[in-house]
C-alpha positions as a Markdown table, in Angstrom:
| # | Residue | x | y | z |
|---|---|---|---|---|
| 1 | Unk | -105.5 | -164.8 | -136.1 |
| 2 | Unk | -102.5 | -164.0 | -133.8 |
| 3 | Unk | -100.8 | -166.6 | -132.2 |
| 4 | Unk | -97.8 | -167.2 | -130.3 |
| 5 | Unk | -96.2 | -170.5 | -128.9 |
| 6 | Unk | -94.8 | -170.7 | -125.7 |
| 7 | Unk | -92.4 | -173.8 | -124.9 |
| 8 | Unk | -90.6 | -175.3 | -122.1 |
| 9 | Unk | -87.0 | -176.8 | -122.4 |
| 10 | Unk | -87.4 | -177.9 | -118.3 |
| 11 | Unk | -91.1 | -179.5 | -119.2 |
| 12 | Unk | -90.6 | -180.4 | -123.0 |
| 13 | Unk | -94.3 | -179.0 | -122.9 |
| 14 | Unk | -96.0 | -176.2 | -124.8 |
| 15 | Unk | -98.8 | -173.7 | -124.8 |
| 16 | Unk | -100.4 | -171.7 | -127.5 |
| 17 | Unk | -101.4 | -168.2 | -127.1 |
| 18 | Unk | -104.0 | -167.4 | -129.6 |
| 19 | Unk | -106.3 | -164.0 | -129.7 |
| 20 | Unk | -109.3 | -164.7 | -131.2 |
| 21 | Unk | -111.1 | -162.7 | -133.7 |
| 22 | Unk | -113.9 | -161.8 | -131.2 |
| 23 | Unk | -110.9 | -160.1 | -128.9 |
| 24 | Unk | -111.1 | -163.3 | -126.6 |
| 25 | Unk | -107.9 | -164.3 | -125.6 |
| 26 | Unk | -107.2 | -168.1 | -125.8 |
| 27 | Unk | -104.1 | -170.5 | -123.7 |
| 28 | Unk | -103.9 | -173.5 | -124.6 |
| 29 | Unk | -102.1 | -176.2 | -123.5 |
| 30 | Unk | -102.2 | -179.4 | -125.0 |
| 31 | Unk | -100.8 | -182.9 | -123.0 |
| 32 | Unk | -100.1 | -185.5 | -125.2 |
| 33 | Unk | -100.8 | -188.8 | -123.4 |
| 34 | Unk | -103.4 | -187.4 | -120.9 |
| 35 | Unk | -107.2 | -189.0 | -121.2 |
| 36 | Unk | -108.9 | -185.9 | -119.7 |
| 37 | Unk | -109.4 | -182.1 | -121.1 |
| 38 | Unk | -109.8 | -179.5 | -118.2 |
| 39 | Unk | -111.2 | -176.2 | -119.6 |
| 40 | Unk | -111.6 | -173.0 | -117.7 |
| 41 | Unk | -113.7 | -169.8 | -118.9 |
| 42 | Unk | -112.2 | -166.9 | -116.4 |
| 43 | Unk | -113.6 | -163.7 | -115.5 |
| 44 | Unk | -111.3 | -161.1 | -114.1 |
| 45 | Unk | -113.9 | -160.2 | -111.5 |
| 46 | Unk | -113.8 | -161.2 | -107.8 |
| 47 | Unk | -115.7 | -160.0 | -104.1 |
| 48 | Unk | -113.3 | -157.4 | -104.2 |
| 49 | Unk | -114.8 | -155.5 | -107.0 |
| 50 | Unk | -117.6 | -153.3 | -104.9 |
| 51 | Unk | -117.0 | -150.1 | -107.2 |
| 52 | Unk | -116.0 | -149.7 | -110.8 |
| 53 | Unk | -116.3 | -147.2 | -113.6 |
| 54 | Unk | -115.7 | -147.5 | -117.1 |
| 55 | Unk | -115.0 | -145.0 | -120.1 |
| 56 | Unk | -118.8 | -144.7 | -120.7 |
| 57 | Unk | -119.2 | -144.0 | -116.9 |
| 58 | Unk | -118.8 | -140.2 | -115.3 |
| 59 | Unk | -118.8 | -141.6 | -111.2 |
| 60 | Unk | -118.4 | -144.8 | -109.6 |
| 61 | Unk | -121.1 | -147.5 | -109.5 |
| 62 | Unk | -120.9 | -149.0 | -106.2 |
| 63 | Unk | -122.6 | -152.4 | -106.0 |
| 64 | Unk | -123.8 | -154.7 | -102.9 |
| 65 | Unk | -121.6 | -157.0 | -101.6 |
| 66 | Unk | -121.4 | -160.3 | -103.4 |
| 67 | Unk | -122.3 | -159.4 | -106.2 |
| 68 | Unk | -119.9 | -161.4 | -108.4 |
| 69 | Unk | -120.4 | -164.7 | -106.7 |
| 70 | Unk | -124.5 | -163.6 | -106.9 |
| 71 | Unk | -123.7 | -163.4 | -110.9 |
| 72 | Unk | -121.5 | -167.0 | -111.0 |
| 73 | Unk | -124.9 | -168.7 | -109.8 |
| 74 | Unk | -127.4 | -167.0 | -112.1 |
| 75 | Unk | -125.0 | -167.7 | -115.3 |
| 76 | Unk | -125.9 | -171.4 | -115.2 |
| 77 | Unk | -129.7 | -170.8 | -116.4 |
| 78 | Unk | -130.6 | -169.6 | -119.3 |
| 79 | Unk | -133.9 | -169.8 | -121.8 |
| 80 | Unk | -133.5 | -172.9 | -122.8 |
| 81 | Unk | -132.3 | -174.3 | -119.6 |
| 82 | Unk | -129.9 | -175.1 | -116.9 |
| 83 | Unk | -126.5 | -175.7 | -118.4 |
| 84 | Unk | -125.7 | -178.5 | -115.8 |
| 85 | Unk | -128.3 | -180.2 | -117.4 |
| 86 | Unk | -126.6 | -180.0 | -120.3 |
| 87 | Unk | -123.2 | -181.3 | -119.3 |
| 88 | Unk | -124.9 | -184.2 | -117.8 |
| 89 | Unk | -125.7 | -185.1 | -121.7 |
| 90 | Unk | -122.0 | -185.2 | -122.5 |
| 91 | Unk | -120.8 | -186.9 | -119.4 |
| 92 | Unk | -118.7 | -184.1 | -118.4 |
| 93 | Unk | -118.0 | -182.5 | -114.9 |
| 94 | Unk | -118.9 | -179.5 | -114.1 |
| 95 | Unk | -118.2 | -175.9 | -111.6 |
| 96 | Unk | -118.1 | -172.8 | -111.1 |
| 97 | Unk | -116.3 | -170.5 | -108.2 |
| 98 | Unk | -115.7 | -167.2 | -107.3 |
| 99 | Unk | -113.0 | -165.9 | -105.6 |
| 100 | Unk | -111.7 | -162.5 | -104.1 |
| 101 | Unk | -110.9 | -161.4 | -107.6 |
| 102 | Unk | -111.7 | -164.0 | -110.1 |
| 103 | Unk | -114.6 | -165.8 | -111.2 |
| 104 | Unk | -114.3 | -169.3 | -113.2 |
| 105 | Unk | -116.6 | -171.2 | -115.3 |
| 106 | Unk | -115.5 | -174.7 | -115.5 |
| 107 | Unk | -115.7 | -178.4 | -116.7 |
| 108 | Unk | -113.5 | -181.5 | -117.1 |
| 109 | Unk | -114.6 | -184.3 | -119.3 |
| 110 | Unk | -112.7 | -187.3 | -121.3 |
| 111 | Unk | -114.6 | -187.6 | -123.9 |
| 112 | Unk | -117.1 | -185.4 | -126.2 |
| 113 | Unk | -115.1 | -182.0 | -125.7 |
| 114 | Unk | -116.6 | -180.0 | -128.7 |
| 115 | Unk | -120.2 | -180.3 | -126.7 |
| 116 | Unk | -118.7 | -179.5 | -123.3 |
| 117 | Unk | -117.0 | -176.5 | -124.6 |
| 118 | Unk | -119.8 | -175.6 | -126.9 |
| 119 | Unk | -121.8 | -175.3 | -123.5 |
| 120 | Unk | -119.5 | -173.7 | -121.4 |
| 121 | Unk | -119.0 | -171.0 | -124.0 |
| 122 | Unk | -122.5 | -170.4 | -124.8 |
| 123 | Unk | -123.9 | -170.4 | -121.2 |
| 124 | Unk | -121.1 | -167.7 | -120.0 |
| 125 | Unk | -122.1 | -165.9 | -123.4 |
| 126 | Unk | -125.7 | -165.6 | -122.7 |
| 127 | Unk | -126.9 | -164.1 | -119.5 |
| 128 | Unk | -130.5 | -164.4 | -118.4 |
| 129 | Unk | -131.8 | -162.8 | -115.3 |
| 130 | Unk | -135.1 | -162.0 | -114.3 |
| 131 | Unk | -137.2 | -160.1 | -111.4 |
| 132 | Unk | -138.6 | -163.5 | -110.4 |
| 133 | Unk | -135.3 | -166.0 | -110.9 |
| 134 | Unk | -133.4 | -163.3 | -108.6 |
| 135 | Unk | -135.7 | -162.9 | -106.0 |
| 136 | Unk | -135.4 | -167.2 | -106.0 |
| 137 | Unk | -131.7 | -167.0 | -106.2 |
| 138 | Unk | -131.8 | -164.6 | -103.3 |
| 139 | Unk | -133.3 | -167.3 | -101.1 |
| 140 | Unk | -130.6 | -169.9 | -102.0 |
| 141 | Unk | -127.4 | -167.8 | -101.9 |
| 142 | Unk | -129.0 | -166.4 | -98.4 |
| 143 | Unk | -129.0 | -170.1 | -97.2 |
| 144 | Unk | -125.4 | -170.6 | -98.1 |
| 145 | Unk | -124.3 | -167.7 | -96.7 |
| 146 | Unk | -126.0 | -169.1 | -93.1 |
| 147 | Unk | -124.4 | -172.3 | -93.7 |
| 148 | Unk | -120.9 | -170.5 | -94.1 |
| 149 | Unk | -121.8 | -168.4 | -91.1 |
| 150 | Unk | -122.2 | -171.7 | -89.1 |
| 151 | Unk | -118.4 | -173.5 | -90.9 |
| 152 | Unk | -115.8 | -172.7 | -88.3 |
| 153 | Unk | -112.9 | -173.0 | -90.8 |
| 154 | Unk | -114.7 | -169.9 | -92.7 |
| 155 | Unk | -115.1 | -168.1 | -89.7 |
| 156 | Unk | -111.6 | -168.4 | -88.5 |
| 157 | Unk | -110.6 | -167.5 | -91.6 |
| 158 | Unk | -112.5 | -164.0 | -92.5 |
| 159 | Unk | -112.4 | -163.3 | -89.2 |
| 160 | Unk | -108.1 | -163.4 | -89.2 |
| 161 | Unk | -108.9 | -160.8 | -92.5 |
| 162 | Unk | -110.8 | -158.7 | -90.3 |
| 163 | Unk | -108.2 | -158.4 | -87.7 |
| 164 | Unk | -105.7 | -158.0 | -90.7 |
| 165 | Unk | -107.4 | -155.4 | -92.7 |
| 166 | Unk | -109.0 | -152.2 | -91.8 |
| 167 | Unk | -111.0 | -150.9 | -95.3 |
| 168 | Unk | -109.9 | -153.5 | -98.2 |
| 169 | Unk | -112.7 | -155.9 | -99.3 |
| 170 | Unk | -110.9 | -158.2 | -99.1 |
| 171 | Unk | -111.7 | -159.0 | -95.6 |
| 172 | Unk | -115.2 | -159.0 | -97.1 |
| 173 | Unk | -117.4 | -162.8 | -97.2 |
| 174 | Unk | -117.1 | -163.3 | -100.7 |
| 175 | Unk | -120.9 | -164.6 | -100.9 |
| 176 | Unk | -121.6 | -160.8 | -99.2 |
| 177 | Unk | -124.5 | -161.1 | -96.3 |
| 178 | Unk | -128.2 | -161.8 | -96.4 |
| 179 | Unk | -128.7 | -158.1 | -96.5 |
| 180 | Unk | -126.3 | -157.0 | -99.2 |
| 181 | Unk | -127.4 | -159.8 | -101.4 |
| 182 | Unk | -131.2 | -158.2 | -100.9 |
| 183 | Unk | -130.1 | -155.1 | -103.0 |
| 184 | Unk | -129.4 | -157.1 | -105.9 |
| 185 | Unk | -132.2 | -156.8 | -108.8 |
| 186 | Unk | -131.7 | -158.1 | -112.2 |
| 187 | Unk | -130.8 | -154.8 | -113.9 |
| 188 | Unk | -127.8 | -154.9 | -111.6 |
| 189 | Unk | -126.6 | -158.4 | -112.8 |
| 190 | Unk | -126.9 | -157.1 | -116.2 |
| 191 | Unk | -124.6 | -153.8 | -115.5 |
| 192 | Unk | -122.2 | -155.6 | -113.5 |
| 193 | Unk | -122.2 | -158.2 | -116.8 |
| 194 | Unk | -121.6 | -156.0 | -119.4 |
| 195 | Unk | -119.2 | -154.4 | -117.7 |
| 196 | Unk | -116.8 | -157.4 | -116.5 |
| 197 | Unk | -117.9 | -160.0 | -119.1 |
| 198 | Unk | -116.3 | -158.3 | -121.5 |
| 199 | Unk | -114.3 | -160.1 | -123.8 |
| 200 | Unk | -111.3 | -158.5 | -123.0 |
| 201 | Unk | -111.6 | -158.9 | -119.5 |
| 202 | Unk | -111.7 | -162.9 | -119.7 |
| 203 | Unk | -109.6 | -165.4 | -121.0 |
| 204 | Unk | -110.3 | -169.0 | -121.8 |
| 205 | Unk | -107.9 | -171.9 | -120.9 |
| 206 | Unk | -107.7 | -175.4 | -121.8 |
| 207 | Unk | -105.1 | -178.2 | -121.0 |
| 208 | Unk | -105.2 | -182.0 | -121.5 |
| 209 | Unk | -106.2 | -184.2 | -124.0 |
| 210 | Unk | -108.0 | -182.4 | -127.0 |
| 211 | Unk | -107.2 | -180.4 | -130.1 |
| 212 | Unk | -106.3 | -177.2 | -130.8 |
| 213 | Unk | -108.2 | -176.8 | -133.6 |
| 214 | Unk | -111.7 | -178.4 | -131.7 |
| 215 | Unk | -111.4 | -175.3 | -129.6 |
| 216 | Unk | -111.2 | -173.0 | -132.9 |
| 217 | Unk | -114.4 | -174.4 | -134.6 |
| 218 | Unk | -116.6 | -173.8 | -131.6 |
| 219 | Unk | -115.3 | -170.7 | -131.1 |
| 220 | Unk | -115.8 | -169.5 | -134.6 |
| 221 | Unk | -119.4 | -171.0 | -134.2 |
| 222 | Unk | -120.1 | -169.5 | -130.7 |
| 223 | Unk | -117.8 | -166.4 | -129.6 |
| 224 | Unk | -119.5 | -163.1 | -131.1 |
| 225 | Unk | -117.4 | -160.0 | -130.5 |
| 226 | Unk | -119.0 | -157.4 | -127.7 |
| 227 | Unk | -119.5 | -154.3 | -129.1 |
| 228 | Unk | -116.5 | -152.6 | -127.9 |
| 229 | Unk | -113.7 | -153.2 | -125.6 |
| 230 | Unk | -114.0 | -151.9 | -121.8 |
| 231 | Unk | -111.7 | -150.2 | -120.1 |
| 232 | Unk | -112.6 | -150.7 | -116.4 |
| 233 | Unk | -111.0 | -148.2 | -113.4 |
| 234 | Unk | -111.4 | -150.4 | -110.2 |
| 235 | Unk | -112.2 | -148.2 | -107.0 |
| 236 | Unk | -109.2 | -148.1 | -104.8 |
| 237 | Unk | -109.4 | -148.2 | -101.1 |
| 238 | Unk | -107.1 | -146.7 | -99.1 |
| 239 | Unk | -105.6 | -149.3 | -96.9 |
| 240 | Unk | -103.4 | -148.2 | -93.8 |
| 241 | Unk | -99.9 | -150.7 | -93.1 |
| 242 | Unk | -101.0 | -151.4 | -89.8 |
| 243 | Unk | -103.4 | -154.3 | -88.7 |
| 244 | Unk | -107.0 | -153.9 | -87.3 |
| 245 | Unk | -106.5 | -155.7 | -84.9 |
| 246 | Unk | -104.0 | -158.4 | -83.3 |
| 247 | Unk | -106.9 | -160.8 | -81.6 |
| 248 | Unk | -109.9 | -162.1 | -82.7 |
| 249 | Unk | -112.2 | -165.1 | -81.2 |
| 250 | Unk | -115.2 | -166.9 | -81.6 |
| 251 | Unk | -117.0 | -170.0 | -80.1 |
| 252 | Unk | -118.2 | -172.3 | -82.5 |
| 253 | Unk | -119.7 | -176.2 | -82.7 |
| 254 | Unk | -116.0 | -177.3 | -83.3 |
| 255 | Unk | -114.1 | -180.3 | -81.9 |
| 256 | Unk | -110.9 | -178.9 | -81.5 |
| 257 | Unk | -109.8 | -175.0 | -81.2 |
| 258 | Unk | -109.0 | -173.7 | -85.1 |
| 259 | Unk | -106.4 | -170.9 | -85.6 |
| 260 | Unk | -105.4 | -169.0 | -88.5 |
| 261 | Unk | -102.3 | -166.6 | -87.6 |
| 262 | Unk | -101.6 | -164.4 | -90.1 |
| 263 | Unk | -99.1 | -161.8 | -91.2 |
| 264 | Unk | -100.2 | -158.4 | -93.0 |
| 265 | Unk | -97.7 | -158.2 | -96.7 |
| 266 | Unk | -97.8 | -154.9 | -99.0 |
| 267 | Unk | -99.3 | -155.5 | -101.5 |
| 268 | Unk | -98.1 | -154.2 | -105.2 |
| 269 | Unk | -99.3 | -154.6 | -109.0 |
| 270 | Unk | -100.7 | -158.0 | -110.1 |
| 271 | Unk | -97.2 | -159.2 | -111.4 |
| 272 | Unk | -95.2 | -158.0 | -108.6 |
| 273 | Unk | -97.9 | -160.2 | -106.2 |
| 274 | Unk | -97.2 | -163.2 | -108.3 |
| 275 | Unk | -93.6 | -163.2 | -107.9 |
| 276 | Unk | -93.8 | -162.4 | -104.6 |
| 277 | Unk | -96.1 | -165.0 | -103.9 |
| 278 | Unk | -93.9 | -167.6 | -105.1 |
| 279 | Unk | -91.0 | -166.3 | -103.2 |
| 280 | Unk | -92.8 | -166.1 | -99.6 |
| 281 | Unk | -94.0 | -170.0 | -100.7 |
| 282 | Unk | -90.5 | -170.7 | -100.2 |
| 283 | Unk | -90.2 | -168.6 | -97.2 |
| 284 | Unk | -93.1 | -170.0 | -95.3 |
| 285 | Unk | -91.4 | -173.2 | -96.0 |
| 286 | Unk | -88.1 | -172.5 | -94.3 |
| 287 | Unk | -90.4 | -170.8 | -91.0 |
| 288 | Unk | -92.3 | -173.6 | -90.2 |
| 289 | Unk | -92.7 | -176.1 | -93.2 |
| 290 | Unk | -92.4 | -179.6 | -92.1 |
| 291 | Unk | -88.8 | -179.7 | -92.4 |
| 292 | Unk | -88.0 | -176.7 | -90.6 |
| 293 | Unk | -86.7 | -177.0 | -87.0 |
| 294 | Unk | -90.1 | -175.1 | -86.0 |
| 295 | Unk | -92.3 | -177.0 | -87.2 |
| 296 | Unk | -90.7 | -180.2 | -85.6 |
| 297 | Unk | -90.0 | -178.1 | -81.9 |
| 298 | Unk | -93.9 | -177.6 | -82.0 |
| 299 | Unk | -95.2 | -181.1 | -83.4 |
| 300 | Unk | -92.9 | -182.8 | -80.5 |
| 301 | Unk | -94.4 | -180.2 | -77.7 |
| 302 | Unk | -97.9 | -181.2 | -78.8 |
| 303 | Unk | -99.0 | -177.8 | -79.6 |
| 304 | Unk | -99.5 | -178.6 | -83.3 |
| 305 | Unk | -100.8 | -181.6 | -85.6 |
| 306 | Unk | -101.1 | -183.0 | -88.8 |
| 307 | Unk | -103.3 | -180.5 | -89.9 |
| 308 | Unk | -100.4 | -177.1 | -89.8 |
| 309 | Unk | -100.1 | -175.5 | -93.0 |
| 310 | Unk | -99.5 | -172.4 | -94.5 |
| 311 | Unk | -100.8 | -170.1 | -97.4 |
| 312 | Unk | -99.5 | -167.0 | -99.3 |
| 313 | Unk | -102.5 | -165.0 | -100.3 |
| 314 | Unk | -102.5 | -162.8 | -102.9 |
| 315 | Unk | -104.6 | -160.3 | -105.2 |
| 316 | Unk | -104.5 | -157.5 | -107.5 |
| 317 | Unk | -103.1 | -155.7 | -104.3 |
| 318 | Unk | -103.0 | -157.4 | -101.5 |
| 319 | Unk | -100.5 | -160.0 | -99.6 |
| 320 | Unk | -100.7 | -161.8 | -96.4 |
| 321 | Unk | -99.1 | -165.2 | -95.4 |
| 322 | Unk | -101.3 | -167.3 | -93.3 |
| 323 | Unk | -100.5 | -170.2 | -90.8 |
| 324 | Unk | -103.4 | -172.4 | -89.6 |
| 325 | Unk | -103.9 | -175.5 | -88.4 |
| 326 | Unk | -106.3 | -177.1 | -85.0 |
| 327 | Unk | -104.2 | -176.4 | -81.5 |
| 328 | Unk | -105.3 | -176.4 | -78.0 |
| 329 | Unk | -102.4 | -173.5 | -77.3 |
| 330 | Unk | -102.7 | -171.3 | -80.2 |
| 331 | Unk | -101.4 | -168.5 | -78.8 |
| 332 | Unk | -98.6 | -170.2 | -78.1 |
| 333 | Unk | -98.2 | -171.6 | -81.8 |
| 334 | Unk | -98.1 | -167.5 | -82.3 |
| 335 | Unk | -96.3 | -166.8 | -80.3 |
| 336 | Unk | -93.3 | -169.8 | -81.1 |
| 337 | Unk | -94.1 | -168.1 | -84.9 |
| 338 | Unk | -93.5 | -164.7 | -84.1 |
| 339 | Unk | -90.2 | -165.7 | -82.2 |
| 340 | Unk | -88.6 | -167.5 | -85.1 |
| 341 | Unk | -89.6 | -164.8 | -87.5 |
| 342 | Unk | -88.2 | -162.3 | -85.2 |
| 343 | Unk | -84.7 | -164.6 | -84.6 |
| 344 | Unk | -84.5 | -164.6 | -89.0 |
| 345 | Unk | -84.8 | -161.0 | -89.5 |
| 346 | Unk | -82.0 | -160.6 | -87.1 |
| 347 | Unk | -79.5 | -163.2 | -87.9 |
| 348 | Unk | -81.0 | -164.0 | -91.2 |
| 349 | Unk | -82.1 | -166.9 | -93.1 |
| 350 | Unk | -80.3 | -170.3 | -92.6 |
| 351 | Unk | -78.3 | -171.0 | -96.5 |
| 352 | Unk | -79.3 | -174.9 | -96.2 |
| 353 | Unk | -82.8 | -174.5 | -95.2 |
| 354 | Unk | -83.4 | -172.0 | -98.0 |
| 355 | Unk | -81.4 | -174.6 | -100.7 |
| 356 | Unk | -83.6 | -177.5 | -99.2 |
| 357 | Unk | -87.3 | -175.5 | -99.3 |
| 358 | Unk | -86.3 | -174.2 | -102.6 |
| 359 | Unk | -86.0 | -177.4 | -104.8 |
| 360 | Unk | -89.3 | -178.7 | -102.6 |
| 361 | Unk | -90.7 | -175.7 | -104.1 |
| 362 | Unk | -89.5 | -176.2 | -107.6 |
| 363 | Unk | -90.7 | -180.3 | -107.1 |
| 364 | Unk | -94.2 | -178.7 | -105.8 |
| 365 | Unk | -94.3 | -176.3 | -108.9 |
| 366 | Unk | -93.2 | -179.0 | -111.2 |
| 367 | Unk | -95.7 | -181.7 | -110.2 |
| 368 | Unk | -98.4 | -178.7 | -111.1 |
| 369 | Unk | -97.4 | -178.7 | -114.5 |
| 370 | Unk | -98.4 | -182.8 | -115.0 |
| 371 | Unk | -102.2 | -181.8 | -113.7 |
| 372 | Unk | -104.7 | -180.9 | -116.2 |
| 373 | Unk | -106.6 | -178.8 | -113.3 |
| 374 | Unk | -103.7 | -177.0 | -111.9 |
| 375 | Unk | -102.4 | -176.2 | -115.9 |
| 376 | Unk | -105.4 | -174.2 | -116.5 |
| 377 | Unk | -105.3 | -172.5 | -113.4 |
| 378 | Unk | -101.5 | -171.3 | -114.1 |
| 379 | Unk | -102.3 | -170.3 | -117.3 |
| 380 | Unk | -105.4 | -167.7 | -116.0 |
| 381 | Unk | -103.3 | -166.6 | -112.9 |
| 382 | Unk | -100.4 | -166.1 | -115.0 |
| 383 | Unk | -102.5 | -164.0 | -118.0 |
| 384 | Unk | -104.5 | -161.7 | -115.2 |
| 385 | Unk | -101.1 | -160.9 | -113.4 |
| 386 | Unk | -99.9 | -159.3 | -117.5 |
| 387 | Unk | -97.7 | -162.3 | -118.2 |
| 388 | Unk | -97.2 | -164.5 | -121.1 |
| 389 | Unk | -95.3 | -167.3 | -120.1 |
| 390 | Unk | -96.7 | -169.7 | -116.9 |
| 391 | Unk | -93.3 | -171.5 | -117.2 |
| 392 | Unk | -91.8 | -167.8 | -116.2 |
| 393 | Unk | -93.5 | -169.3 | -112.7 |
| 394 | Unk | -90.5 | -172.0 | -112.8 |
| 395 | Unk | -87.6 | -169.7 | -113.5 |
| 396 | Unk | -89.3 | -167.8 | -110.4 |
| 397 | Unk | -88.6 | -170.6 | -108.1 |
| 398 | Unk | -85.3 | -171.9 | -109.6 |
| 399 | Unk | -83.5 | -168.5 | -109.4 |
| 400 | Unk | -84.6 | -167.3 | -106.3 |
| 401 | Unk | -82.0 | -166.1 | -103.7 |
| 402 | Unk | -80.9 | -165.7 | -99.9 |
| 403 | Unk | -80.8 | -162.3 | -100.6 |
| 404 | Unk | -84.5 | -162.3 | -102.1 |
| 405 | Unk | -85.0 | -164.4 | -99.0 |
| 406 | Unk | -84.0 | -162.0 | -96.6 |
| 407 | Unk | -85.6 | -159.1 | -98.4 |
| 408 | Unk | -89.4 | -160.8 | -98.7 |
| 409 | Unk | -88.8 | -161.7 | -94.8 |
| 410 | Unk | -88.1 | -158.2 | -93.7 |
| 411 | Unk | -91.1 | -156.7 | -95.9 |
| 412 | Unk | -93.8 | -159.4 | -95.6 |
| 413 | Unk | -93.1 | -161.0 | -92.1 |
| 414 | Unk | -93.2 | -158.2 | -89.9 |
| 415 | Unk | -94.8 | -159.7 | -86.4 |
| 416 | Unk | -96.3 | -156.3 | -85.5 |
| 417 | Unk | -97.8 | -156.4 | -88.5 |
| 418 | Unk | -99.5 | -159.9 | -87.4 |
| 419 | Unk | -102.9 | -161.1 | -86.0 |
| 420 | Unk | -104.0 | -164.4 | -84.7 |
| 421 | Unk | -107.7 | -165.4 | -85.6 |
| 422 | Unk | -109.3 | -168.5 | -83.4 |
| 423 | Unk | -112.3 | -170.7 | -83.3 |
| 424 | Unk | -112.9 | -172.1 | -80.1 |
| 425 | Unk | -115.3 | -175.1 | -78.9 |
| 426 | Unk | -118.6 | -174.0 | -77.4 |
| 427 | Unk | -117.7 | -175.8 | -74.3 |
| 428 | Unk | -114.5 | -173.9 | -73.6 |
């Protein structure tokens, strides 16, 4: 059995990198000291994936929308039963998400790990879909996806990927619509799970307290290899550098307007959207973090709040940083964005505000490496993106440049390249 340890000098912490003899990759992070074992089982599969082939297939299979969140709800029921019903046996806590390109499977617990794992592996290893249970499912999922329809901070925030993005699914609802959903049959969920729940298409992470060889028993006991690897060609949309559009608005049963202002990044491969990632953190952070002189000239004019943040999304191949927050004036917040953007690209980036939003960065990054949660998650993002080492993620931050700075600002902050998305009361 291959395996490779990975350490730390910064952390004085490890992880073990073991292929399994079923092709199932393994990270595993033990934490001496902690009480609690986070384990994550990860499909490389997200909303975006809308049209695949593999090396069996001669054209692309194009399937509904939501599909892959559709196929995270039907894996928790099998023959034998509901797997939360199962982890409420062992006392452990239990989840599931799908995001634009990802799908997780997983479940903290402090005690009784062998079970929990034993469950998560099996239930993720067994699908189990009939006419009937997907025609019921349908209902449900069609129910969420009203409820989401109603959630302003949803709606502010597909609808700034909808001003952002012309073709790319990404500015699709991950839970897809009522009507997509209504395509779905269970012959589909069974193509879509051979194909993506492939063994080597997943990996399975585990930090905290447990034992390295726990995690090897049940594996042995429950992993069986799939009958061959897949080799999966995603369909790839042609995505113009422009925006859709620069405005969108919406009136919802909200107490305060809601505005996501975003700006339109190029995207490259996995790896090169990690790194960049981390690099426009730090930028955001000098434009209008809470130290930067932005952030305080809006807070004191009363045109932003407590609730100001800002994101740096990014995919197999996309990138967008996002500003949001609740404002009465939000096209002014834009607007006082796009200005100070504008002022950096000409005069460039200021060498104390860089040094200063740096090491927060670094503090930020370091503090993820102490949480059992946030472990496993580096781990997975770190292993889709083609990388080893999540500590690389460190050296990222602590040897980033002005110069990098300055680069990332001219390619990924580019305020005709921007588009303000906003929620408004139903009373305005």
């Amino acid at each position: 059995m291959e395996r490779t340890v990975i350490k730390s000098a910064r952390l004085g912490q490890e992880m073990v990198k073991i292929k399994h003899p079923s092709g199932l990759t393994m990270l595993l992070c033990p934490m001496p000291g902690y009480s609690t074992a986070y384990a994550t089982f990860t499909a490389n599969v997200g909303s975006v994936d809308t049209g695949f082939k593999t090396q069996d297939d001669d054209a692309f299979v194009d399937v509904p929308e939501g599909i892959a969140h559709f196929l995270e709800h039907k894996m928790f029921e099998n023959e034998d039963g509901d797997a939360f019903a199962k982890y409420a046996k062992t006392g452990a806590s239990a989840n599931a998400y799908t995001s634009f390109d990802k799908t997780a499977y997983l479940f903290a617990c402090t005690d009784r790990f062998e079970e929990s794992l034993e469950i998560l592996l099996d239930f993720v290893r067994r699908p189990y879909f009939t006419k009937e249970s997907v025609q019921k499912e349908q209902g449900i999922i069609g129910q969420e996806i009203r409820m989401y329809d109603d959630d302003g901070e949803w709606r502010v925030q597909f609808n700034l990927l909808q001003a952002l993005y012309h073709n790319h699914p990404v500015r699709i609802d991950i839970a897809g619509t009522v009507e997509s959903i209504a395509e779905i049959d269970d012959q589909l969920l069974y193509r879509c799970y051979r194909t993506f729940y492939n063994l080597n298409n997943m990996v399975l992470c585990v930090s905290g307290n447990f034992d390295i060889d726990a995690v090897l028993r049940v594996a042995d006991r429950v992993i069986k290899p799939d009958e061959k690897p897949v080799e999966i060609e995603r369909r790839h949309v042609d995505e113009p550098e422009n925006i859709c559009k620069p405005l969108v608005e919406q009136k919802f049963a909200v107490a305060a307007p809601l505005f996501q202002f975003g700006f339109k990044g190029r995207g490259g491969n996995p790896r090169e959207n990690l790194k960049n990632q981390i690099l426009d953190e730090i930028l955001a952070e000098i434009i209008a973090g809470d130290a930067s002189p932005l952030y305080r000239r809006m807070y004191d004019a009363g045109i932003i709040n407590s609730t100001f943040g800002s994101e740096i999304m990014a995919g197999r191949d996309y990138m967008c940083a996002i500003f949001s927050g609740e404002s009465r004036e939000p096209e002014r917040v834009a607007d006082e964005i796009k200005a100070e953007v504008a002022r950096m690209r000409r005069e460039g980036v200021d060498k104390k505000m860089f040094e200063l939003c740096r090491r927060a960065t670094y503090g930020r990054y370091i503090g993820m490496y102490t949480r059992t949660a946030s472990v496993a998650g580096l781990m997975s993002a770190v292993y889709f993106a083609g990388m080893d080492d999540m500590y690389a993620l460190l050296d990222i931050v602590a040897n980033a440049t002005l110069d990098q700075m300055n680069e990332r600002l001219q390619i990924a902050f580019n305020p005709e390249k921007s588009a303000l998305s906003i929620v408004r009361p139903l009373d305005e």
